[in-house]
N, C-alpha and C positions, 0 to 999 in steps of 0.2 A: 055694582055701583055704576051709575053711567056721569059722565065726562062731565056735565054741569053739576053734577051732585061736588062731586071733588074739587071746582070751582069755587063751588058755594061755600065749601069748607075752608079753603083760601081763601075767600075774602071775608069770614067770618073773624079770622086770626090776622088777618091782614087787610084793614079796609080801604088802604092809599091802592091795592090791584087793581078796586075796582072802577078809577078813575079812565080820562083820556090821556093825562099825560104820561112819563117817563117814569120807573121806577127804578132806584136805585137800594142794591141789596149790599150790606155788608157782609164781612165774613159768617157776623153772628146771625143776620137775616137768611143766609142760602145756608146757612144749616139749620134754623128753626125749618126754612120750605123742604129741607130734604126729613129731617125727622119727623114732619108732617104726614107727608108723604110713603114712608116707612110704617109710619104707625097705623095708618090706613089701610096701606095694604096688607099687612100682617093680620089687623082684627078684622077685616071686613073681605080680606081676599079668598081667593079660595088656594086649596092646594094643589100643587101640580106632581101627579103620581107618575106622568110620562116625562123624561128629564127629555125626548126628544122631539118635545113642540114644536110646530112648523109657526114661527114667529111671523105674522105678516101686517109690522105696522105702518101707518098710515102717511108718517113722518120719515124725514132724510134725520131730521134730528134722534129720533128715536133708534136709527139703524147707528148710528153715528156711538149711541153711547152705547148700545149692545156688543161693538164692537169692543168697543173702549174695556166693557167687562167681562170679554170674552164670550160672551153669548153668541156669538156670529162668528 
């Protein structure tokens, strides 16, 4: 699945994204985006047989929560 695809999926369930201005999540809104998100990538991901992937993303935010989940 590439990067607009999963966009497109957010703003489908969410169409204030895909505005210019400011969006404001509640507790109940960042957990609809994260079980979005989840459920995405479970039915559409693939599986990972090597637990020692060499991670190299694109984002300081993406390093940021790898950490955060121990992945780094």
């Amino acid at each position: 699945m590439t990067k607009e695809k999963l966009w497109q999926i957010y703003v489908e369930k969410n169409p204030s994204f895909n505005g210019a201005g400011n969006v404001t999540l509640s507790a109940k809104g960042l957990r609809k985006l994260f079980d979005t998100t989840w459920d995405i990538a479970y039915f559409d991901g693939e599986e990972e047989i090597d637990r020692d992937i060499n991670y190299n993303p694109t984002s300081g935010s993406v390093n940021d929560l790898m950490k955060i989940f121990g992945m780094k």
